[in-house]
ZAVEXBA-736143 format. One record per atom (N, C-alpha, C, O, CB): residue in one letter; z, x, y. Coordinates in pm, whole numbers, padded with zeros to 5 digits, always signed. Glycine has a CB too. Layout:
N
aZXY;...
***
This chain:
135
x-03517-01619-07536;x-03429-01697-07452;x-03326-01609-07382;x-03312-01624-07261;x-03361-01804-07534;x-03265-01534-07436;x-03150-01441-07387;x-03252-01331-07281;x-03210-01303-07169;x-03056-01348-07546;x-03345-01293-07315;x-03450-01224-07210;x-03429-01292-07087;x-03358-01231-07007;x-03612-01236-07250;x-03484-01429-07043;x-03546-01504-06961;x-03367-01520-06902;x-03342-01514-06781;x-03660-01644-07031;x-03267-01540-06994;x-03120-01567-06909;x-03119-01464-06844;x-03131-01487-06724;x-02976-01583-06985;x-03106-01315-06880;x-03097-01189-06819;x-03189-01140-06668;x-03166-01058-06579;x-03136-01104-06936;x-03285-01221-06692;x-03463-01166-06608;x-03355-01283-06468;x-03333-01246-06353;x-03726-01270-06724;x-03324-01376-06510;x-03295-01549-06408;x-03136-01441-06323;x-03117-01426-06202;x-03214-01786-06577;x-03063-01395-06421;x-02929-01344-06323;x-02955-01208-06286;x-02868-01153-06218;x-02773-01345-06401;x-03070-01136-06320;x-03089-01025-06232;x-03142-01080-06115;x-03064-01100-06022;x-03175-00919-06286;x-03266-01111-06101;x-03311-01175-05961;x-03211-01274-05879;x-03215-01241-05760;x-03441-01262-05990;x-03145-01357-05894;x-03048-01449-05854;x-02980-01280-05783;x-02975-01250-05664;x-02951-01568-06002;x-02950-01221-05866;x-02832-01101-05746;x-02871-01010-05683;x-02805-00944-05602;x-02724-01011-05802;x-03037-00991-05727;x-03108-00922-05600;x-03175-01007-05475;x-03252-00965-05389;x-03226-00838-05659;x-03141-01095-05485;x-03163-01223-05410;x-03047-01245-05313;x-03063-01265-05192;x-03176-01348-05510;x-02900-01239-05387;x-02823-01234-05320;x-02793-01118-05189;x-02775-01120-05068;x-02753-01246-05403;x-02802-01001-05321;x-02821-00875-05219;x-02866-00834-05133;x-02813-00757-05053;x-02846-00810-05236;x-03005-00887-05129;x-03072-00882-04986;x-03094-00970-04896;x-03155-00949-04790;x-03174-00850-04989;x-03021-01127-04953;x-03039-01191-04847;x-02899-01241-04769;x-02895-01312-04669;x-03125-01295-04887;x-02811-01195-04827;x-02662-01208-04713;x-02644-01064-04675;x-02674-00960-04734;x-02489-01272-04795;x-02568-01094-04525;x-02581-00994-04488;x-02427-00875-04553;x-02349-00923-04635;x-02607-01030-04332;x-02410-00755-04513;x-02289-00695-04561;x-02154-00778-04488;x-02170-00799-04367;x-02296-00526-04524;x-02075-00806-04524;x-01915-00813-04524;x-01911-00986-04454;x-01829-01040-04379;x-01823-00658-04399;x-02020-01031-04510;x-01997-01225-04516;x-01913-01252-04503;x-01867-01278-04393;x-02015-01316-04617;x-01846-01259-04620;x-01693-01324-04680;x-01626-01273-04575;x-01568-01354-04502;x-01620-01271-04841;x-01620-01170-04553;x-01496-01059-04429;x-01480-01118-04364;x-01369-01170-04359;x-01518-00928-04342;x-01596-01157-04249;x-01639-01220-04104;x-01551-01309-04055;x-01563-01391-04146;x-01768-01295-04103;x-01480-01352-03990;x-01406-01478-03912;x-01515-01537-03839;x-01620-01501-03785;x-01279-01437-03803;x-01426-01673-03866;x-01524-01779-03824;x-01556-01716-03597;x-01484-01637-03536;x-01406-01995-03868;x-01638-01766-03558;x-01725-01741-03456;x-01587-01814-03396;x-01500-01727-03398;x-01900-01800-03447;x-01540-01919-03353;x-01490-01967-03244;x-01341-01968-03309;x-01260-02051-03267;x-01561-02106-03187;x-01313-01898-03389;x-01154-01849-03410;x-01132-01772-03318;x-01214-01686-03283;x-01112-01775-03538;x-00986-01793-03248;x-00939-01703-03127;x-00859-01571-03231;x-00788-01582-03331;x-00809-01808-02996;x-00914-01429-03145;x-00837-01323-03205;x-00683-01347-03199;x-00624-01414-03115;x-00872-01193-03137;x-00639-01292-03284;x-00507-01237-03355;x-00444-01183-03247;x-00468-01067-03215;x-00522-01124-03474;x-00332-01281-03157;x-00260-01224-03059;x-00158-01108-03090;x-00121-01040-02994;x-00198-01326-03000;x-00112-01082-03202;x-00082-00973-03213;x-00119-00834-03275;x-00049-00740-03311;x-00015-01000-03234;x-00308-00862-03277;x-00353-00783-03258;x-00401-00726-03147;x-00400-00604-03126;x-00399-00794-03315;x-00442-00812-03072;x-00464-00737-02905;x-00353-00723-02839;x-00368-00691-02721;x-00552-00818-02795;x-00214-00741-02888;x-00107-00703-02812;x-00130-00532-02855;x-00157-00438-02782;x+00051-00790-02857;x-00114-00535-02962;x-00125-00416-03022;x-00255-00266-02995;x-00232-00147-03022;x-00133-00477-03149;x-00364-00316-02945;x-00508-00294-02904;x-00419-00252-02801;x-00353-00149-02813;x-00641-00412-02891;x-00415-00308-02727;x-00380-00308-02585;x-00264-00181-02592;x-00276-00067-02547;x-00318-00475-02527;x-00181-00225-02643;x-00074-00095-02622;x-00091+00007-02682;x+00006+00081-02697;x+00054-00111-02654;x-00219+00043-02736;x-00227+00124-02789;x-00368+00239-02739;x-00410+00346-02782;x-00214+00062-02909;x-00406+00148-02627;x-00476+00164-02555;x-00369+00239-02374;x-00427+00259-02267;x-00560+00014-02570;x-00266+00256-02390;x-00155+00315-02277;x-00137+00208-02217;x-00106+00238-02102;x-00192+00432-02170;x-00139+00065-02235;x-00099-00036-02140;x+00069-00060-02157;x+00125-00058-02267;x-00191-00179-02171;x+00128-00079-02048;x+00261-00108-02083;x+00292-00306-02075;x+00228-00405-02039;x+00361-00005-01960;x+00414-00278-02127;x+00470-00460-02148;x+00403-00552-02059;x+00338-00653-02085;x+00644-00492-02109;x+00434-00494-01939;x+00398-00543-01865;x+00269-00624-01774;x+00246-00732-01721;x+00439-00490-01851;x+00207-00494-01797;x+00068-00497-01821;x-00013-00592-01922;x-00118-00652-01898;x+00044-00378-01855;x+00072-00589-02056;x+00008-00664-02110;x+00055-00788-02120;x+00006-00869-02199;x-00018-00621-02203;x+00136-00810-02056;x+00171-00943-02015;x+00066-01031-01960;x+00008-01129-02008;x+00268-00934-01922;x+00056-00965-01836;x-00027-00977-01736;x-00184-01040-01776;x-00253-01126-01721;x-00030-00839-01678;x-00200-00974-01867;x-00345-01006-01948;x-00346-01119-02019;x-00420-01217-02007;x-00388-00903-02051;x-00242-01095-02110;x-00255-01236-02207;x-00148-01335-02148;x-00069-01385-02228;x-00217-01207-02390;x-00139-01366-02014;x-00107-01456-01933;x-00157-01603-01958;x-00090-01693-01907;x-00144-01409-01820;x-00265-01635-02030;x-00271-01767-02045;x-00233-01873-02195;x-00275-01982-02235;x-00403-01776-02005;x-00130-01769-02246;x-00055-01788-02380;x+00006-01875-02304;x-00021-01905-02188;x+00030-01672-02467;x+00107-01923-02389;x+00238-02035-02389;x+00328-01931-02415;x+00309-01826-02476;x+00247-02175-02513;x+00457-01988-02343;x+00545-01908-02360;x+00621-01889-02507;x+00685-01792-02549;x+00620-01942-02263;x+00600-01981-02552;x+00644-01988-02685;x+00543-01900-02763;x+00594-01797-02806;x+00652-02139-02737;x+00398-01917-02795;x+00338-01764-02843;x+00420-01662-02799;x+00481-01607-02890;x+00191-01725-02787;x+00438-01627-02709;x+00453-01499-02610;x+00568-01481-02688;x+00574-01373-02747;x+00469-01509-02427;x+00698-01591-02710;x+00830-01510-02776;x+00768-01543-02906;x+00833-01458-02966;x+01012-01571-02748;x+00710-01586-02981;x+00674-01568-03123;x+00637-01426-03156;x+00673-01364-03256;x+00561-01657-03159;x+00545-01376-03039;x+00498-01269-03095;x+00561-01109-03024;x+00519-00994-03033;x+00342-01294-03081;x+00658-01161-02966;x+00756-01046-02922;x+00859-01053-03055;x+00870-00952-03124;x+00843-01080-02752;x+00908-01132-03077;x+00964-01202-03224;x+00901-01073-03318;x+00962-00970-03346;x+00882-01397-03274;x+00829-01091-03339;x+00744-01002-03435;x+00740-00879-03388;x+00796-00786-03447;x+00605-01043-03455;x+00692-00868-03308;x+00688-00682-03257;x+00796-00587-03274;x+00793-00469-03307;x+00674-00659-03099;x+00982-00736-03219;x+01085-00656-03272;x+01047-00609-03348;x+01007-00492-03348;x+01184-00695-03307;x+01048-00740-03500;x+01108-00721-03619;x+01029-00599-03685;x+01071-00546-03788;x+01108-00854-03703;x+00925-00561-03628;x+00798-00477-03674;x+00864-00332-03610;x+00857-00240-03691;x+00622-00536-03595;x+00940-00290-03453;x+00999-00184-03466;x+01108-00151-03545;x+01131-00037-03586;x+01020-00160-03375;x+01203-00288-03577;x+01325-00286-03648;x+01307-00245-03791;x+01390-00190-03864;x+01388-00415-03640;x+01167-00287-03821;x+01143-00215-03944;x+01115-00104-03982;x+01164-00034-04071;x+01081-00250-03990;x+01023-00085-03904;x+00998+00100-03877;x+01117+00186-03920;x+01129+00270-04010;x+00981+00145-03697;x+01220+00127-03805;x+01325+00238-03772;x+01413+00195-03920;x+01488+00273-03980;x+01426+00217-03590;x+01391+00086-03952;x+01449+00090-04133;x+01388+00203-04215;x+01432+00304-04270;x+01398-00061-04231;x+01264+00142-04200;x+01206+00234-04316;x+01169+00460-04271;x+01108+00550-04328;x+01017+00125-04350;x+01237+00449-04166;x+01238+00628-04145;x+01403+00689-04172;x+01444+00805-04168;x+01183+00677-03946;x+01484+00549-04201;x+01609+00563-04260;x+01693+00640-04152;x+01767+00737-04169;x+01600+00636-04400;x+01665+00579-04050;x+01731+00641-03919;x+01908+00618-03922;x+01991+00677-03852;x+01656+00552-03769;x+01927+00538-04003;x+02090+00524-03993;x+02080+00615-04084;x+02193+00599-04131;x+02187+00382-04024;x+02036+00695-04145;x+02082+00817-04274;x+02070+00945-04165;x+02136+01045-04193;x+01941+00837-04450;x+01993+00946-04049;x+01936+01050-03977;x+02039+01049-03850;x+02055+01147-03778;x+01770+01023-03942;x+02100+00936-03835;x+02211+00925-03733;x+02388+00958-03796;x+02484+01016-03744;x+02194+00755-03673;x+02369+00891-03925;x+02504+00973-03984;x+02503+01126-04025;x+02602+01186-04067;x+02549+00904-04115;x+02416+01164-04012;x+02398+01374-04059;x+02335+01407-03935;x+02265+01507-03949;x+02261+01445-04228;x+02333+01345-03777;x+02343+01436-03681;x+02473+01481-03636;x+02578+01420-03617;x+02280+01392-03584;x+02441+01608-03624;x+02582+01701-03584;x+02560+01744-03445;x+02664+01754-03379;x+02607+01849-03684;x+02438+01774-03377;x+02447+01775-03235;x+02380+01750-03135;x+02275+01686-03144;x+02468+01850-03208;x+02416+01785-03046;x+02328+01653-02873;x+02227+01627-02909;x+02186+01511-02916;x+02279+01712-02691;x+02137+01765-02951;x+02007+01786-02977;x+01949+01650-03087;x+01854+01578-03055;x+01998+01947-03042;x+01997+01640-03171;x+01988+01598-03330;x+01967+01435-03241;x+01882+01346-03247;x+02168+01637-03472;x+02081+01455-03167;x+02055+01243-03106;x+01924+01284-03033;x+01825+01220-03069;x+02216+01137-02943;x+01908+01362-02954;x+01807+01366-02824;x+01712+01294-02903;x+01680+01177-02885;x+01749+01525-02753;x+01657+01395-03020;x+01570+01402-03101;x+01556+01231-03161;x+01456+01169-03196;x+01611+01522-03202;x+01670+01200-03157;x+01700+01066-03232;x+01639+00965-03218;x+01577+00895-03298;x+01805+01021-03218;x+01668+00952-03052;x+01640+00874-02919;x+01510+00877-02885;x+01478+00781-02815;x+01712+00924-02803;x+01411+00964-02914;x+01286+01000-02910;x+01211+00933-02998;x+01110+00879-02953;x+01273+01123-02925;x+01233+00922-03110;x+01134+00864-03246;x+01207+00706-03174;x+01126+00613-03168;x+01189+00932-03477;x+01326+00681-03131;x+01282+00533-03134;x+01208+00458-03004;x+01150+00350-03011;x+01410+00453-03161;x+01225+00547-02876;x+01147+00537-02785;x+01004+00534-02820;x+00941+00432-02794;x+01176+00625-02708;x+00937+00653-02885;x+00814+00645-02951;x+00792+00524-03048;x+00688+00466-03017;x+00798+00767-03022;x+00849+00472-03146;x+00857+00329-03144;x+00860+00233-03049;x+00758+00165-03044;x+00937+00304-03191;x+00915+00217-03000;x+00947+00149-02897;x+00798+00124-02818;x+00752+00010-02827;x+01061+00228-02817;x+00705+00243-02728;x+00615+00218-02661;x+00535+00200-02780;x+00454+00112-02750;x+00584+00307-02555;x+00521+00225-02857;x+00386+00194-02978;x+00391+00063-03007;x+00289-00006-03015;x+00393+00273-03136;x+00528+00011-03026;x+00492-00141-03012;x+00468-00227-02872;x+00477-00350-02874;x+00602-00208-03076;x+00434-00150-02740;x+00456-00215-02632;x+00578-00281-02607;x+00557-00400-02579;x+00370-00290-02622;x+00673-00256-02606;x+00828-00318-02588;x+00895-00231-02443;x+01016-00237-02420;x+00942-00278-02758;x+00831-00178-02382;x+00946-00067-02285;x+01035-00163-02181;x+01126-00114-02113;x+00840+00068-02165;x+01005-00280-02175;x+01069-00417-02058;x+01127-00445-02168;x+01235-00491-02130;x+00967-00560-01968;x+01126-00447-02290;x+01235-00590-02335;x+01373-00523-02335;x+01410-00406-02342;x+01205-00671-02519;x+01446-00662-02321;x+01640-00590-02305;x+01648-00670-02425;x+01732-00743-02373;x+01788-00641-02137;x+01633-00724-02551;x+01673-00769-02643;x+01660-00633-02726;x+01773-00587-02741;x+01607-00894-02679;x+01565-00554-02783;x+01554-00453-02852;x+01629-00385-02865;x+01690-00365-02969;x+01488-00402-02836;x+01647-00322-02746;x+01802-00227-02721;x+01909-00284-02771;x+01981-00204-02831;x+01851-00204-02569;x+01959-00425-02768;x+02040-00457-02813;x+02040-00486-02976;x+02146-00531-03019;x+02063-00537-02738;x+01954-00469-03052;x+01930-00506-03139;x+01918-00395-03200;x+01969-00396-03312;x+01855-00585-03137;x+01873-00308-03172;x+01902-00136-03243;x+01990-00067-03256;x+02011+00019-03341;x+01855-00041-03200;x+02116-00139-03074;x+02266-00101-03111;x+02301-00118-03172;x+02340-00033-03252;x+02349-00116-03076;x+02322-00267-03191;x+02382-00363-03328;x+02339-00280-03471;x+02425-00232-03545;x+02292-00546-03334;x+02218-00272-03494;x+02189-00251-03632;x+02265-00092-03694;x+02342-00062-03785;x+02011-00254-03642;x+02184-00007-03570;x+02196+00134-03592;x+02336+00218-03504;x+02366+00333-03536;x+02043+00193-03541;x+02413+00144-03394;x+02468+00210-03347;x+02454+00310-03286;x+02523+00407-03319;x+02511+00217-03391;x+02356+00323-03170;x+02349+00408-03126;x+02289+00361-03000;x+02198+00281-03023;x+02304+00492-03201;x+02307+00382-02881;x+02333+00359-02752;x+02199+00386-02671;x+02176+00506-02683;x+02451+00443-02708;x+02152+00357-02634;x+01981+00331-02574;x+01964+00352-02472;x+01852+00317-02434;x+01916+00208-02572;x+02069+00431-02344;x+02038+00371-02228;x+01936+00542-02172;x+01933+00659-02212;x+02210+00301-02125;x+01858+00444-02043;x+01750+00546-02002;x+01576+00512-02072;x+01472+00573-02050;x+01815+00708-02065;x+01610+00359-02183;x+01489+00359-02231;x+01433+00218-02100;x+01318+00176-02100;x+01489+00327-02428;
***
């Protein structure tokens, strides 16, 4: 009896094995719309600017559109948390040290596709203190 249980759940999982295909479970459903802030992201990461990708995913609602700018902030604001840039802005001692400063958050900045928004800037002053203009 314990034979014939063993012989029944080996075949049952070589059964399985070859008859679904790899990463089933993974798959999204067929007529689910992609992850708008993944093709925001695709996209800008592909050299498109804000704008540009505006332009594309033009048949959003405007309310997506600030949901997921919403997010992109909070996604550079985090970044620039987690590289501990207010620790990197209180131990700069010169021009250079900001130039340098101003650079990693610009490079943030286009990696999230943000180079049009005027909320960001203001929101990095506020947090981090440090003055944005020229982005």
């Amino acid at each position: 009896m314990k034979f014939k249980t063993k012989v029944v759940i080996v075949v049952l999982l070589l059964a399985l094995m070859i008859g679904a295909p790899p990463g089933l479970g993974q798959q999204a459903p067929a007529e689910k719309q992609e992850n708008l802030y993944s093709v925001w992201m695709k996209l800008s990461m592909m050299g498109h600017n804000q704008s540009e990708i505006e332009s594309i995913l033009s048949d959003i609602t405007k309310k997506q559109l600030l949901r997921l700018k919403n997010r992109l902030r909070r996604d550079v604001m985090d970044t620039l948390s987690y590289i501990n840039l207010r620790n990197e802005i209180d131990l700069s001692r010169t021009e250079r040290d900001l130039v340098l400063i101003r650079d990693k958050i610009r490079t943030e900045i286009r990696f999230a596709g943000l180079e049009n928004d005027r909320l960001l800037p203001l929101m990095i002053r506020h947090k981090f203190g440090i003055s944005l203009h020229n982005i």
